[in-house]
C-alpha positions as CSV (number, residue, x, y, z in Angstrom):
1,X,0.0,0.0,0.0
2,X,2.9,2.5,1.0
3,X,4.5,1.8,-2.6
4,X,1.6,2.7,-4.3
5,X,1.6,6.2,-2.8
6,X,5.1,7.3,-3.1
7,X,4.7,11.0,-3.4
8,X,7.8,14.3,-3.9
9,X,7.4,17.2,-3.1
10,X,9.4,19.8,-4.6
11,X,9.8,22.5,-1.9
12,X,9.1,23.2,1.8
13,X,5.7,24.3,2.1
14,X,3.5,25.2,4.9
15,X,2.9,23.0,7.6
16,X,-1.0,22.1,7.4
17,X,-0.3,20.7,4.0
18,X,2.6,18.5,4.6
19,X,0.4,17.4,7.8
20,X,-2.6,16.2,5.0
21,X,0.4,14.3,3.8
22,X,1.5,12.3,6.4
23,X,-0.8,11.7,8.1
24,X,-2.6,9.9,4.8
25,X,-2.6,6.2,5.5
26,X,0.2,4.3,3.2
27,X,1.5,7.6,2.0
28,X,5.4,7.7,1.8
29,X,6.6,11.5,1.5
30,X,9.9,12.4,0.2
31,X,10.4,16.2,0.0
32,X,13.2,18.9,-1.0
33,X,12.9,20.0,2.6
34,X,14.3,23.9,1.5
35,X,12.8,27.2,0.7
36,X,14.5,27.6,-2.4
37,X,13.8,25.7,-5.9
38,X,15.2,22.0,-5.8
39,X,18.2,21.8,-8.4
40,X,17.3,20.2,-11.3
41,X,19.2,17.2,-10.6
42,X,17.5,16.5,-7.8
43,X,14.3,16.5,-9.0
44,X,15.0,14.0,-11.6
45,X,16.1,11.8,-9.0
46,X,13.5,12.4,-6.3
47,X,10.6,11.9,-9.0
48,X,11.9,8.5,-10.0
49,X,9.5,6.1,-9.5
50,X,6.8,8.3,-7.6
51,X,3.0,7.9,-8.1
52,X,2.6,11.6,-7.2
53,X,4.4,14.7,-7.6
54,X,3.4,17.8,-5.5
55,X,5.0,21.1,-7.0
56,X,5.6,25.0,-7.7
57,X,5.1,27.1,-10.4
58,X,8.6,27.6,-10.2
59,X,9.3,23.6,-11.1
60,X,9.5,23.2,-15.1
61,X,8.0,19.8,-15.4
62,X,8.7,18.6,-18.9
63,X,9.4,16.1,-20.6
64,X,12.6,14.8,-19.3
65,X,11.3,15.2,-15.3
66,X,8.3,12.8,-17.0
67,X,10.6,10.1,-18.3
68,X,12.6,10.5,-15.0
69,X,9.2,9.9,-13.2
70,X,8.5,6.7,-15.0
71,X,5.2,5.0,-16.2
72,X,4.7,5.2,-12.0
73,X,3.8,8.6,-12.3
74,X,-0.2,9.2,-12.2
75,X,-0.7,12.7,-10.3
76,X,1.2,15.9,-10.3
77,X,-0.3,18.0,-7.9
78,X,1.1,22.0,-8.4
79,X,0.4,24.4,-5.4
80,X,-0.7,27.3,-8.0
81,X,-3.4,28.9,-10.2
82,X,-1.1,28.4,-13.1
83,X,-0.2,26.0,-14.6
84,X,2.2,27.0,-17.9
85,X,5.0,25.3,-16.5
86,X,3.3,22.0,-16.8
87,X,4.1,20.4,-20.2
88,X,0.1,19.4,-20.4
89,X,0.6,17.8,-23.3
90,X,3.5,15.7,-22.6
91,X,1.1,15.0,-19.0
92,X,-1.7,14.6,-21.2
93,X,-0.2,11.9,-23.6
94,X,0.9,9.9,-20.4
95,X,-2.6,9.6,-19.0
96,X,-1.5,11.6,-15.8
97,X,-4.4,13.4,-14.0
98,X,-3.6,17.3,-12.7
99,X,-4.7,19.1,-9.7
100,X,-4.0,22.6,-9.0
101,X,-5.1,25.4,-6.6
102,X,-7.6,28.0,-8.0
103,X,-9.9,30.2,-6.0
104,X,-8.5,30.4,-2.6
105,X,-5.9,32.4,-4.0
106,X,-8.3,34.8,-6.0
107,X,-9.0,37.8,-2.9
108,X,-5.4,37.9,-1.8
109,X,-4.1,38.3,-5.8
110,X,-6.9,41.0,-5.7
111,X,-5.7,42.9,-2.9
112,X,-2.1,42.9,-4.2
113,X,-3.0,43.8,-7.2
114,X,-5.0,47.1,-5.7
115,X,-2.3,47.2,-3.3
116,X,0.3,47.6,-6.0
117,X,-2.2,50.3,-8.6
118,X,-2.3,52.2,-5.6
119,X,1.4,52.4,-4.9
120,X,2.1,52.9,-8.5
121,X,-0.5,55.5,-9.4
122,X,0.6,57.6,-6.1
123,X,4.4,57.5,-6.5
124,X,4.9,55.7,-2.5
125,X,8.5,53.7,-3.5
126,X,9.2,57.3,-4.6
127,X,7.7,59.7,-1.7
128,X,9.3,57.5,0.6
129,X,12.6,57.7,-0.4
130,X,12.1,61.2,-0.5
131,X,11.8,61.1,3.1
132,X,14.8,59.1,3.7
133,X,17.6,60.9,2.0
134,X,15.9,64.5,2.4
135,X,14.3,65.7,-0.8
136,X,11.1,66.5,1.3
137,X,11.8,69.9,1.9
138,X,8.6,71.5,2.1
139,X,4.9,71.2,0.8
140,X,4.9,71.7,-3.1
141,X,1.7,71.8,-5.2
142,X,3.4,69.7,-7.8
143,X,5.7,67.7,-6.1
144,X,4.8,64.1,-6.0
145,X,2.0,64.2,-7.7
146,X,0.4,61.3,-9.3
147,X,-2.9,59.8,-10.5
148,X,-6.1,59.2,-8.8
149,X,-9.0,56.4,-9.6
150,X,-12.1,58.4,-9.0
151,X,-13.7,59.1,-12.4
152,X,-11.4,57.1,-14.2
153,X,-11.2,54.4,-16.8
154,X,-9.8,50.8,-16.1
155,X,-9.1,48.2,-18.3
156,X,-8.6,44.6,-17.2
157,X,-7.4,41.7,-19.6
158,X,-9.1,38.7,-18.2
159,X,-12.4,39.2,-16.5
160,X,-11.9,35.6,-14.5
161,X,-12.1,34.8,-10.8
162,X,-9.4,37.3,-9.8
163,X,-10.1,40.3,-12.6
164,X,-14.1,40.3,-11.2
165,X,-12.2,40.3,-7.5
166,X,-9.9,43.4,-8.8
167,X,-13.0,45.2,-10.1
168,X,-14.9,44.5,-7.1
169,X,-12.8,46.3,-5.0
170,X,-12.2,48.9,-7.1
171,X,-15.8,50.2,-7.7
172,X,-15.8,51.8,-4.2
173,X,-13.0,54.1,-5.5
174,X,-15.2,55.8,-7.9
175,X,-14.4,54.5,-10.9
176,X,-16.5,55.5,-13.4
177,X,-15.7,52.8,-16.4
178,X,-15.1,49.4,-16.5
179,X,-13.5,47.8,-19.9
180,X,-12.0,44.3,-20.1
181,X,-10.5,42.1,-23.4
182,X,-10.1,38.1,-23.1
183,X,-11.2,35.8,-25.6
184,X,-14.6,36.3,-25.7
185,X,-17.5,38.4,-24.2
186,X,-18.7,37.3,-21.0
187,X,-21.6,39.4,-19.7
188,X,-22.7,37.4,-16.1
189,X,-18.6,38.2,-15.4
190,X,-19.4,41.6,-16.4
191,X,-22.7,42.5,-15.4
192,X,-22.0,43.8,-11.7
193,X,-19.5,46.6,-13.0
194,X,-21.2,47.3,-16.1
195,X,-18.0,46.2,-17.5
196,X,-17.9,46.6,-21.2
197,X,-16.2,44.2,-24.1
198,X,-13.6,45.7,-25.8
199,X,-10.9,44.8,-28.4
200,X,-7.5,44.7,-26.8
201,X,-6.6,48.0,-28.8
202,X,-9.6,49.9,-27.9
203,X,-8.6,49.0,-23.9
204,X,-5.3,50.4,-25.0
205,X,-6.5,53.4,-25.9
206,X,-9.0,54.8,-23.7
207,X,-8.2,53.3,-20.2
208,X,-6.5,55.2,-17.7
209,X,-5.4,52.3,-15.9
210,X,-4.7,48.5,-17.6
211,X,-4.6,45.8,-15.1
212,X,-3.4,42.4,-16.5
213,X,-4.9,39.5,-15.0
214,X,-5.4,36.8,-17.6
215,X,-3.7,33.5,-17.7
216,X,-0.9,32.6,-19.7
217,X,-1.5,30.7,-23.1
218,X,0.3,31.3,-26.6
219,X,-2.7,33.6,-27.9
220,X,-1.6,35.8,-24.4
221,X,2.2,35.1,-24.4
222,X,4.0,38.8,-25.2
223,X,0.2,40.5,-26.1
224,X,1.6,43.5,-24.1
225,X,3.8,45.2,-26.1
226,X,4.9,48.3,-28.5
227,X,1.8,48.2,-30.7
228,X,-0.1,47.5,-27.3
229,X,2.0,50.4,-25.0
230,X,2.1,52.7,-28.2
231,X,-1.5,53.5,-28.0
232,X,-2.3,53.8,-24.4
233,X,-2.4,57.4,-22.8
234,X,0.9,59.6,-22.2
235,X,-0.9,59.6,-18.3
236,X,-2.1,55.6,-18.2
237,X,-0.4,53.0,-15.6
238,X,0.0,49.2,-16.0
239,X,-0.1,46.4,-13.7
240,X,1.0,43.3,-14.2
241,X,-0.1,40.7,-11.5
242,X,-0.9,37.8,-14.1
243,X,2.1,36.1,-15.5
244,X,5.9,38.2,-16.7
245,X,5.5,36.4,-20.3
246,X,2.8,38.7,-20.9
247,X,4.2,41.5,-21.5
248,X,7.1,42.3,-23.8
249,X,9.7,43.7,-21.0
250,X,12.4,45.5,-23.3
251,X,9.2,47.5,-25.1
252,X,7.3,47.9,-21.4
253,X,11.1,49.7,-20.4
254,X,11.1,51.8,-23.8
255,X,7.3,53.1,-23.1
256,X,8.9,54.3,-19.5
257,X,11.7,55.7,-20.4
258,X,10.1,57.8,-23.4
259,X,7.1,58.9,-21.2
260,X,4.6,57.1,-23.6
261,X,3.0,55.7,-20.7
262,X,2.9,57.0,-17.6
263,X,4.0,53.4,-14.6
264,X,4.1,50.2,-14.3
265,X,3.8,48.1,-11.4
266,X,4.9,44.0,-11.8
267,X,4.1,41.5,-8.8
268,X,5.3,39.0,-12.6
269,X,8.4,39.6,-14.4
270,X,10.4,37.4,-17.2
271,X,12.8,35.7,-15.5
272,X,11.7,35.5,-12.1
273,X,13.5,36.5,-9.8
274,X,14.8,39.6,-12.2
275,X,18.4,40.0,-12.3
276,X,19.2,42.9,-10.0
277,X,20.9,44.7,-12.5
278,X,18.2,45.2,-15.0
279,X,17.4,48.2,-16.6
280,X,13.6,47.9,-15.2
281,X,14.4,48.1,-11.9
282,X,16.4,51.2,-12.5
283,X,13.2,53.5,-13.4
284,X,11.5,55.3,-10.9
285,X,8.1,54.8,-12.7
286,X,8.9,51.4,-12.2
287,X,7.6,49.4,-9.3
288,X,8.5,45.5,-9.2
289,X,7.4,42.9,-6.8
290,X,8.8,39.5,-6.0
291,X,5.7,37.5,-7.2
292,X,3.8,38.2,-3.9
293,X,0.1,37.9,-4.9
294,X,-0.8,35.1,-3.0
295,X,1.1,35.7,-0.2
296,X,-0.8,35.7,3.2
297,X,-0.4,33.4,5.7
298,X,-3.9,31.9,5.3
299,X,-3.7,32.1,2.1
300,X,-0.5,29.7,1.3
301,X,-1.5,27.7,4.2
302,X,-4.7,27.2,2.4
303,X,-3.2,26.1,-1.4
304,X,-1.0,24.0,0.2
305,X,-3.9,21.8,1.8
306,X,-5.6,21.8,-1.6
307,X,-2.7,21.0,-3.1
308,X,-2.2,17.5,-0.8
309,X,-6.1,16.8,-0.9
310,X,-5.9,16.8,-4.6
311,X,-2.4,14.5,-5.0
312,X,-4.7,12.2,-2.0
313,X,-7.5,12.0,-3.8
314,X,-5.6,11.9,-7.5
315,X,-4.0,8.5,-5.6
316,X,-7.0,7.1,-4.2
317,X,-9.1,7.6,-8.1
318,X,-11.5,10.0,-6.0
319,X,-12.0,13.0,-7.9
320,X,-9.7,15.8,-7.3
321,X,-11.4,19.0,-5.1
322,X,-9.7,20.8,-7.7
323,X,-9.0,18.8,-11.0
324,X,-7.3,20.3,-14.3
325,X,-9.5,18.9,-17.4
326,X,-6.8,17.8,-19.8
């Protein structure tokens, strides 16, 4: 019984889920028991064999962790909402079932992504270095000035679970229109905000603020770019709290640096983490986060027990709390 639910997992996570684990009659846990990504290696070793893999959107699992895995393999279980660094074909093809973590993450993306407009919009990385090396002098009617969401325009590319959350909590602010782009209409998302469909050019042009929240695929991959930045306002931010591959980075930096857009804020860049000598991170219109969306305590304590109840149940041929329709 214990062989037949040989399980990695591929980080340290929080302690309620590794608890699911172990406690699970006949299940044999073998983890990378560190903080940081296990070394390639290593995971092609610690997958050999396995009946179930539990891992990060930080873990590439392709082909060559697959054949390392073995025909043994028959759940991967990845503590995220995404799940592009999954090789679902490849999984598809081997008849290997998918669980992955959606919805309990969706009010704490949210609130980071606010979080983060509202930084970006008001200057605060700047201000408060101001404060620290003495460029607050006195009160200025220019100085620091930045933009404010009441009566304003806000686009959001993807109108799923967490782009209905974003707009949710930014209707109190007084926003006066909602536009959102995906890859079709979708008027019961859009109905509470009055939210209206919109080419992705259109959202371009007339929002005041773009908020990217959309998921990953090849018709998303690099849809933020020149043509994209070239027609939004000289006075628009972007935020980018989906995925880094969405946006082309070097034409993102030229929109900055030439003032044909106004900030960005990234909780997502391309690679992750960003080297700390690139040129983004040098602009103060620039605000960049380490991929902090999901994190509150509750929150990761939460996708890591989802992400063990749906490897358990993958095991057991229950159906998955959270299953990934291949």
């Amino acid at each position: 019984m214990r062989r037949a639910m040989a399980v990695f997992v591929t980080r340290r996570i929080p302690a309620q889920g590794m608890r699911v684990l172990s406690e699970a009659k006949g299940c044999c846990v073998q983890q990378w028991d560190s903080d940081e990504p296990v070394p390639r290696n290593e995971l092609l070793l610690g997958v050999a064999g396995k009946q179930g893999l539990l891992c990060l959107l930080s873990d590439r699992i392709d082909a060559e962790v697959l054949d390392a895995a073995g025909p043994s393999l028959k759940v991967i279980s990845t503590m995220s909402v995404g799940f592009d660094h999954l090789a679902l074909d490849e999984i598809k093809k081997r008849g290997i079932r998918v669980g992955y973590t959606p919805d309990v993450l969706t009010d704490a993306t949210a609130e980071l992504s606010v979080a983060l407009l509202l930084t970006t919009c008001r200057r605060l990385p700047e201000a408060v270095e101001e404060v620290k090396t003495g460029g607050w002098t006195t009160w200025k009617p220019l100085w620091m000035c930045g933009y404010g969401l009441s009566g304003s325009t806000v686009g959001i590319i993807g109108l799923g679970r967490i782009g209905q959350a974003v707009a949710r909590r930014l209707k109190p602010f007084g926003v006066k229109n909602f536009l959102y782009t995906g890859s079709r209409p979708k008027p019961e998302n859009a109905a509470e905000f009055q939210a209206e469909f919109v080419p992705l050019t259109k959202l371009a042009e007339e929002s005041d603020f773009v908020i990217v929240t959309c998921a990953l695929t090849p018709s998303t991959q690099g849809m933020c770019n020149k043509n994209f930045f070239s027609r939004m306002k000289k006075t628009s931010v972007f935020i980018n709290t989906s995925r880094g591959a969405v946006v082309n980075q070097e034409d993102l930096y030229d929109a900055l640096v030439s003032g044909q857009i106004a900030a960005a804020g990234l909780d997502v860049t391309t690679p992750e983490p960003l080297p700390t000598d690139h040129p983004l991170l040098k602009l103060k219109n620039c605000v960049i986060l380490p991929h902090i969306g999901s994190a509150t305590y509750a929150t990761r304590s939460t996708m890591a027990v989802l992400a063990a109840d749906n490897l358990l149940a993958g095991l057991r041929g229950e159906p998955m709390p959270h299953e990934l329709l291949l």
